[in-house]
Structure formats: C-alpha cells, structure tokens
N, C-alpha and C positions, 0 to 999 in steps of 0.2 A: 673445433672443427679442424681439421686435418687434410689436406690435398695428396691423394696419392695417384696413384697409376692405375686408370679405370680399370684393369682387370684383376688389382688385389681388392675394390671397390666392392669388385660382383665377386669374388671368392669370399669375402665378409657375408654379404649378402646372400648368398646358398646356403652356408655353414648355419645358417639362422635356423631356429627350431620355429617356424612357422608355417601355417595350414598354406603350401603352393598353392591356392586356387585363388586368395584373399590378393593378391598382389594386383596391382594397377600402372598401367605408367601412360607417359605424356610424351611426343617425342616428335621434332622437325626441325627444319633449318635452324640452324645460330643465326640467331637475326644480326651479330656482328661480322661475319663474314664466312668461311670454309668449314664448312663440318657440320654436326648435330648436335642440340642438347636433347639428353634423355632426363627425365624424373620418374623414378620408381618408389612405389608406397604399398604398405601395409601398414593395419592399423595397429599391430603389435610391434613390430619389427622398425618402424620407421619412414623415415624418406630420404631418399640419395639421389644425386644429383651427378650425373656425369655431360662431359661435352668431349665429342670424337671425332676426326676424319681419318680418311683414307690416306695413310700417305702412300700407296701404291694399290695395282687392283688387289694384291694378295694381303696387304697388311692395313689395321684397323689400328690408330694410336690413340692415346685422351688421358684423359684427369679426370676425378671424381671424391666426392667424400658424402657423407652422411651429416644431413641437414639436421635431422632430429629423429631421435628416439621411440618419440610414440608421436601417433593424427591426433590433429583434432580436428572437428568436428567443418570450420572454415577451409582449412588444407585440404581435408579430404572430400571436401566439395569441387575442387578443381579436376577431379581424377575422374574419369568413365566410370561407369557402373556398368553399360547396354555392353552389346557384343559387336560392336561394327567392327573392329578392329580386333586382333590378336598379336602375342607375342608370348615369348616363352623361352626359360632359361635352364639350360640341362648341365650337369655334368660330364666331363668326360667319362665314358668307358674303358676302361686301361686294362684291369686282370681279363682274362682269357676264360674265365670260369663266369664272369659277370659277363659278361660280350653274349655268351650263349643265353644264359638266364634274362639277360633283359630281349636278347632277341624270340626267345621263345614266350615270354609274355607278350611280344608286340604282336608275334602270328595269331597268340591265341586273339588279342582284343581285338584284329582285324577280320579273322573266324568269326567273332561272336557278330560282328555289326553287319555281317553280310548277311549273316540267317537270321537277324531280326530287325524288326523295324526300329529305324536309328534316325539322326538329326547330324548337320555337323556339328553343335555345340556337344554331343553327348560324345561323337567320335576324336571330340580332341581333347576333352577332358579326360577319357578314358586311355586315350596314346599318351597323355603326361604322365598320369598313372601309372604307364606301360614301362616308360623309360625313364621313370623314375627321378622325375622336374622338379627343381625345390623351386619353383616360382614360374607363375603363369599367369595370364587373365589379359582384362579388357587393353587394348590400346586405342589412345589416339593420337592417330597418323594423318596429316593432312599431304603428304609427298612433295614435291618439290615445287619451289615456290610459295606454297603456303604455310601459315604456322600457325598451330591450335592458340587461341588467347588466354589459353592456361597459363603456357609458356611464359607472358611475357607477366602474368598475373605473379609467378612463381620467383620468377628475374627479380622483381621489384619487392614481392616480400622478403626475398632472401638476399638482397642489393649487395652487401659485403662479400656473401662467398662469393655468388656471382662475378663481379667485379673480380675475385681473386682466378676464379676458375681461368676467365677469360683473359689474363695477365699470364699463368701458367702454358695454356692452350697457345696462345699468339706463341708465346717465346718458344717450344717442340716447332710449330709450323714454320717460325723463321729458321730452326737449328736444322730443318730437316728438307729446306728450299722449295717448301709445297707453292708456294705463291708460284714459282713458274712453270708449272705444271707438270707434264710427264713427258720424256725424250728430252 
C-alpha cells in the first residue's frame, strides 16, 4: 500500500478498464477532525480509500491509496447498491475537437430525454455516457455532521492504512495552518 496525493489516486482510478456504472462509494466527515474520508469500490478494479479538505474555497488537498485489488463479497456489502445518492467521476476535456464531440453527444442525450419518457436514473446514466465518465454510481452521503457506519466499519477493517492516512492528512493540515481557519 502506498500513500500518494488523492488526485494521482483518482487518475489510477479512471485509467482503469472498468464497466463506469459498477463503481460505489461511501463518503462523510473524518470522524478525527477537518475534512472527509471517501471509499470507492468496484468489484473488478478495487477499493480506494482517500481522505481530503478544503484548504481554501477554491482548493481541495488529501492523500489516498488503494486498499485492494479485487471485493469481496463482506467489503462489498458495506457499499450502496439503491440510488439515493449519486456521485461521478469525469475526465477533463482538453483537445478542442473532443470539447465539440462530447458537447454534441450531451445536446443529443438531452434531445432524446425530452421527447421521451425518461426517469432521473436513465438521464444520468445516459449524461455519464455523454461525457464520457470512467466511474459513477450509488453514494452514501449522510452531509455534515453525520457519518454513514460503513465508514467507521471500513476505518477498523483497514486500521493500519487508516491510521496512516490520518498521520499523512494531520501533518498537510498542520503544513498548510487549516486549524485556524481562513483570514
């Protein structure tokens, strides 16, 4: 296991040849202090574990690594399956030839949901489609102040990274003076 910088975490994580829609995650307060832990799962691909805050309104920091390779069947009982929640992970658009193409796919999918009868579940699966998301599906979010008991089910089977994450995390938050807030 490997602790790196949540955003080469999630660039691991896209790069994956996995069915986007298969993906799961978990996600709410650190129950030790500033920020969130997230866990993302597929049953091909794995489970990753990152924890992030805000050190500013524009900038999102954190650490993350990859728990394990493939689910099993315990693990992957902690994740959603229903649809209360959503979340979804895209790439950027860069070339100028892709910017048109994925925007003309998203006018078409929004054409098509208007002239027929649609659900939200079929209009966001179809816009991931659109724009082209290597990873999407159920979340659970309880917002602030709560935290799903997955969360804390996940902390405890994974106790070592965990522990590490949160040793990495603390010491960015002290480097970066978030404890005294902003101004």
């Amino acid at each position: 296991m490997r602790i790196r910088n949540w955003q080469d975490v999630l660039q691991d994580l896209i790069s994956k040849d996995s069915d986007p829609k298969e993906w799961r995650a978990i996600s709410g307060i650190r129950s030790g202090g500033i920020g969130e832990d997230l866990y993302l799962c597929h049953p091909g691909a794995g489970l990753y574990h990152l924890k992030t805050y805000a050190k500013n309104p524009f900038e999102v920091q954190g650490v993350g690594a990859q728990l394990a390779h493939k689910i099993d069947d315990g693990i992957g009982d902690q994740f959603p399956r229903g649809v209360d929640g959503r979340f979804a992970i895209h790439r950027p658009v860069v070339e100028e030839m892709e910017v048109k193409r994925v925007t003309q796919r998203v006018e078409e999918t929004l054409k098509a949901h208007v002239d027929a009868p649609t659900n939200s579940l079929d209009l966001f699966e179809d816009m991931m489609g659109a724009i082209g998301s290597p990873a999407y599906g159920p979340l659970d979010y309880r917002g602030m102040g709560k935290r799903p008991e997955s969360l804390d089910i996940l902390a405890k089977e994974f106790h070592d990274v965990n522990k590490s994450l949160e040793k990495k995390l603390d010491a960015m938050l002290k480097d970066d003076e978030i404890e005294r807030g902003f101004g």
